[in-house]
C-alpha positions as CSV (number, residue, x, y, z in Angstrom):
1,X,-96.1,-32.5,82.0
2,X,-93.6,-34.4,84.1
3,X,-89.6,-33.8,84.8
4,X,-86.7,-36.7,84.8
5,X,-83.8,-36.0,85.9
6,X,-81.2,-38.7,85.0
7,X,-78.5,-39.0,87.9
8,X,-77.0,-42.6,87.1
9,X,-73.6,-43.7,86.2
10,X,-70.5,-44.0,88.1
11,X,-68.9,-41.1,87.0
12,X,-65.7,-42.6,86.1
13,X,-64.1,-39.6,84.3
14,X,-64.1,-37.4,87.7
15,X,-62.7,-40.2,89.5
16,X,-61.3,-40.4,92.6
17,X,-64.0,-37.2,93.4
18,X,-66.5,-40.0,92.7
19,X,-65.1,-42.9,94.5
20,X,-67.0,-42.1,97.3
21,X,-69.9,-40.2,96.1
22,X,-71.8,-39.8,93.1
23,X,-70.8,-37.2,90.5
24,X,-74.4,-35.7,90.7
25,X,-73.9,-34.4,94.4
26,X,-70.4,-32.8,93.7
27,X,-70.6,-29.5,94.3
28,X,-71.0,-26.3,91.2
29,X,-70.2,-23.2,92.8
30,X,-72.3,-22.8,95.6
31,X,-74.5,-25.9,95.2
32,X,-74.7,-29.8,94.9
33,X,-74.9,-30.3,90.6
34,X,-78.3,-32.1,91.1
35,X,-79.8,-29.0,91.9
36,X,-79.3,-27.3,89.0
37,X,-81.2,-29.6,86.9
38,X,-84.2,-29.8,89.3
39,X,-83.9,-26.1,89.7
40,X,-84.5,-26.2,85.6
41,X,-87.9,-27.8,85.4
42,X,-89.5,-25.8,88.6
43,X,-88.4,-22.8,86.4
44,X,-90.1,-24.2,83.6
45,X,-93.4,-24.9,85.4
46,X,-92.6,-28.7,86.2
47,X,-93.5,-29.7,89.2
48,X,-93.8,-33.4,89.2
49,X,-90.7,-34.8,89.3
50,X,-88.3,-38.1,89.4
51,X,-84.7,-38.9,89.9
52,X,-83.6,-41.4,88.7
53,X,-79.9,-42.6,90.0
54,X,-77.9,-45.3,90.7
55,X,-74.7,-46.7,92.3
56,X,-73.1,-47.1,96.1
57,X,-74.6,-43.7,97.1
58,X,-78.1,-43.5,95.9
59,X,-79.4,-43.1,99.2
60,X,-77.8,-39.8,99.5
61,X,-80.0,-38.4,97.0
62,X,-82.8,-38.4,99.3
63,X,-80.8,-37.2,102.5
64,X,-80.5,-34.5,100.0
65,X,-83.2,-33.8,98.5
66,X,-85.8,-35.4,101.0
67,X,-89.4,-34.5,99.1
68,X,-87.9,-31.3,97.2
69,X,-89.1,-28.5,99.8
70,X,-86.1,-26.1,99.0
71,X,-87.5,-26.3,95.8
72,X,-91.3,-25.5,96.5
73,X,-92.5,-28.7,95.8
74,X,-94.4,-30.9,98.3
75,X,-92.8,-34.3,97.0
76,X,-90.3,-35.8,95.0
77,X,-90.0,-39.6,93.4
78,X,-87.2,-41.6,93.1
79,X,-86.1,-44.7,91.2
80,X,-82.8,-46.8,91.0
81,X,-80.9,-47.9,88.3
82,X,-78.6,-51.5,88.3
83,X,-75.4,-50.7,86.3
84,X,-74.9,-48.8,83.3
85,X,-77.1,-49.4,80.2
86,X,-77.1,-46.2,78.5
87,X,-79.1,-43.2,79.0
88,X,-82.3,-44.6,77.0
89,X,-82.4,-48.0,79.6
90,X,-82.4,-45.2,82.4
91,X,-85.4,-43.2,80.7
92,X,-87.3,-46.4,80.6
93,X,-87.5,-46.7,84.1
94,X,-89.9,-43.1,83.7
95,X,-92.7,-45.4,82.3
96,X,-94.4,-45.6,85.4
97,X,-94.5,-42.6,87.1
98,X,-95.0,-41.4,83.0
99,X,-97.9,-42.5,82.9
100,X,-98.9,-41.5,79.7
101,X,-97.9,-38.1,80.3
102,X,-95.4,-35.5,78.2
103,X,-91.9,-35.8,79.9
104,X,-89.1,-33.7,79.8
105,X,-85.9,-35.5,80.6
106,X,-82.5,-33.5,81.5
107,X,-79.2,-35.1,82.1
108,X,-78.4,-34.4,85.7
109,X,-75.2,-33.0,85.0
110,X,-76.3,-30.3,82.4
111,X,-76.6,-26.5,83.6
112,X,-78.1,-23.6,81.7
113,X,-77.7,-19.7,81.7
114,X,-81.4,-19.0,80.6
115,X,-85.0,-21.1,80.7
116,X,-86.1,-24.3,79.1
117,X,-89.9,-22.3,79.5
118,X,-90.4,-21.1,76.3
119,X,-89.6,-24.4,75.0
120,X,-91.4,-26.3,77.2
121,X,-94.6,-23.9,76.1
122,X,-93.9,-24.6,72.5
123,X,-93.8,-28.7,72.8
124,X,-97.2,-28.4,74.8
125,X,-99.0,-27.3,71.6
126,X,-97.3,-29.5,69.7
127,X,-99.8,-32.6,68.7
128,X,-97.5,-34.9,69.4
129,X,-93.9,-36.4,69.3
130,X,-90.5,-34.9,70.6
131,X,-88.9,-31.4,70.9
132,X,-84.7,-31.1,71.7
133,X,-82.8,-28.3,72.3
134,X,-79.5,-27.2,70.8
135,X,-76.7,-25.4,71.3
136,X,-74.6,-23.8,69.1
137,X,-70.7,-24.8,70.1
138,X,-67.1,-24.8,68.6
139,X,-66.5,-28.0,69.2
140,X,-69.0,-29.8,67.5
141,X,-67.6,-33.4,67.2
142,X,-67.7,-34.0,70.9
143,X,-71.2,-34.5,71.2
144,X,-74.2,-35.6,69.4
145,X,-74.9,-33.2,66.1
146,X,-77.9,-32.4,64.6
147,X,-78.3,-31.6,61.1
148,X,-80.8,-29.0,59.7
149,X,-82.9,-28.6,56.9
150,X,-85.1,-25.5,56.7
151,X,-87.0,-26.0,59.7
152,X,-86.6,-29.6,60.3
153,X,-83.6,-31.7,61.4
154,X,-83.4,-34.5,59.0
155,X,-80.9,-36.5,61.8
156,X,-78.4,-36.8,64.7
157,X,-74.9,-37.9,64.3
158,X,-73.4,-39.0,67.8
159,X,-69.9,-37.8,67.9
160,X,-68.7,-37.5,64.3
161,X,-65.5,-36.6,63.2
162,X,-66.8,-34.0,60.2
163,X,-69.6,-33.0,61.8
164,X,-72.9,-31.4,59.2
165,X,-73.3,-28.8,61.7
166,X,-72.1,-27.0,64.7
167,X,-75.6,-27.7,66.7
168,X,-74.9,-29.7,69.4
169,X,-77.8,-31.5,71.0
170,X,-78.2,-30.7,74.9
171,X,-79.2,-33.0,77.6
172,X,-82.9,-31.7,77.3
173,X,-85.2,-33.9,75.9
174,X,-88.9,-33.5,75.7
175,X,-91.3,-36.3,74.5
176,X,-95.0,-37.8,74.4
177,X,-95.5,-41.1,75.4
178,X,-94.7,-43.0,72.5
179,X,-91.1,-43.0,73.9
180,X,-91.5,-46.0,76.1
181,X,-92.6,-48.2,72.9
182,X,-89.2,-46.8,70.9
183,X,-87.5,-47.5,73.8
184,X,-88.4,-51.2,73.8
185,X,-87.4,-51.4,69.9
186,X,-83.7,-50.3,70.5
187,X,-80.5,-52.6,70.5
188,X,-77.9,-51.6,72.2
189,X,-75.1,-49.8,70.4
190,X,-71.3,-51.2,70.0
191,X,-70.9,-49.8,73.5
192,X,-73.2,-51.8,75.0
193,X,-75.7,-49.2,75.9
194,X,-79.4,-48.2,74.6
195,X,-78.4,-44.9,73.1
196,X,-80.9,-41.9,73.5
197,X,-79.6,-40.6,69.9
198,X,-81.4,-43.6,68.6
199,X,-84.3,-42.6,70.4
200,X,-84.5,-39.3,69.1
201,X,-83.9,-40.3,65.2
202,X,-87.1,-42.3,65.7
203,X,-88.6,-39.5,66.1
204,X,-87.1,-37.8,63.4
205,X,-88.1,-40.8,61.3
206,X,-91.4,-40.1,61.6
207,X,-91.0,-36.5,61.1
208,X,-92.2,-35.8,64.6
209,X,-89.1,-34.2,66.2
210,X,-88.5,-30.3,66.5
211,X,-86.4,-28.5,68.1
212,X,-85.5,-24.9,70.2
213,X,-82.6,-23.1,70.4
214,X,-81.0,-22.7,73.8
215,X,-80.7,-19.1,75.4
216,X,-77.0,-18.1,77.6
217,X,-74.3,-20.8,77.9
218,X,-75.0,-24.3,78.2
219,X,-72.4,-26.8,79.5
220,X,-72.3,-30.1,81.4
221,X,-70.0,-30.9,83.9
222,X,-68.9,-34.7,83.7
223,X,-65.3,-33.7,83.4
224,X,-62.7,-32.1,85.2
225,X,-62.3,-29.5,82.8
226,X,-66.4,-29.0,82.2
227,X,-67.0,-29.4,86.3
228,X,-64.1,-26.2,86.3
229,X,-66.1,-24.2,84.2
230,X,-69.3,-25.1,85.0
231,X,-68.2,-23.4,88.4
232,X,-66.9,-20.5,86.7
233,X,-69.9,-19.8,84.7
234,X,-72.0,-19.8,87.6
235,X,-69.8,-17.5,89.7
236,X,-69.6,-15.3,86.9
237,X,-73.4,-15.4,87.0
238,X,-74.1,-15.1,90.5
239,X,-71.6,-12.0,90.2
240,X,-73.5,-10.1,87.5
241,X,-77.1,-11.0,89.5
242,X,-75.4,-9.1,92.7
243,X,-74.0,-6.4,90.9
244,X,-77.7,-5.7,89.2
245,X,-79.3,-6.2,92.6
246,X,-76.5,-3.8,94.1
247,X,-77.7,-1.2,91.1
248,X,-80.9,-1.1,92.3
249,X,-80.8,-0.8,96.1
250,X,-77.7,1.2,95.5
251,X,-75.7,-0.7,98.0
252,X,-71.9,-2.0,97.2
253,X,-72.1,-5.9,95.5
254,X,-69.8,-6.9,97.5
255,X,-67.0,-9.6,96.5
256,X,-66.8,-12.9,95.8
């Protein structure tokens, strides 16, 4: 199974922090946000890898990242996106390093408390089709909601104003390679932009879409307010990891 990590966009709602950079190397805490993502997969076992990004600074990616050492791989790919068509138009530049492989795509600016492993595991014995993962938030209506049925999700509602449930659908996508061929069928929304929702109620058309549960917080960080407590959320959680190392050395943790 492969990883994509989606790094695009202009990051317009952080700007000016983006005028000359781009959102995905802004720093979380204590490191750039593209690593958290990347960090994600490696966790989960993935080890084959491609960014995909875009804009003024793409090049920075790779003065960054080089061929992914700091993350125990011995390589990393890259790919480059012209302007901003949506997060599906972005996947389908995956098809070729794909190749005819199981991806799981995450939204470079998403970060997680816990491990995508388990649900990675779970999508490998599946025969075929996709696997999501969701989140349980308060505030529903800002992102894309799935509703549930028993142990099915019968579809995805991008956004809505009453949403049917309070499961919001992360930036983690997992799917076989029939995604490339429902990329290709898509038209782009009123936005102007090949939505990944469609994508996913393909798949949920066909009644091959399932889903996981995400473990520990989840947030993204494409806002000023979200960057904010992205950055808290991982202090906290660096905090807590030195306190429990402290507790079993039996040295002070030290402060932040």
């Amino acid at each position: 199974m492969k990883g994509v990590v989606l790094a695009g966009g202009t990051g317009s709602r952080l700007y000016p922090l983006t005028k000359i950079t781009n959102k995905h190397l802004l720093p979380v805490y204590d490191k750039p946000m593209i690593f958290y993502p990347i960090e994600m997969l490696v966790e989960a076992g993935i080890r084959d890898i491609l960014i995909v990004t875009g804009g003024r600074n793409a090049g920075d990616f790779l003065r960054l990242l080089g061929n992914g050492k700091q993350f125990g791989l011995s390589h990393l790919n890259y790919t480059y996106q012209e302007g901003e068509g949506g997060i599906a138009e972005a996947l389908s530049l995956a098809e070729h390093f794909a190749d005819g492989q199981r991806i799981c795509v995450v939204l470079g600016d998403n970060l997680i408390e816990g491990s995508i492993r388990g649900a990675v595991e779970e999508f490998l014995r599946q025969p075929r089709g996709a696997r999501i993962l969701l989140k349980e938030v308060p505030d529903a209506e800002r992102f894309g909601v799935a509703e549930i049925r028993g142990d099915r999700i019968v579809g995805i509602e991008e956004k809505p104003k009453h949403p049917k449930s309070r499961y919001a659908v992360t930036g983690i996508y997992m799917y076989d390679n029939t995604v490339f061929d429902k990329i290709r069928r898509l038209v782009p929304s009123a936005r102007g932009e090949l939505e990944i929702t469609d994508v996913n109620n393909m798949y949920i058309q066909e009644g091959t879409m399932t889903f996981s549960f995400l473990e520990g917080w989840w947030t993204d960080a494409g806002t000023f307010d979200s960057l904010l407590r992205a950055a808290n959320l991982v202090a906290e959680q660096r905090r807590r990891q030195r306190e429990k190392a402290a507790a079993h050395s039996g040295e002070s943790p030290g402060r932040l």
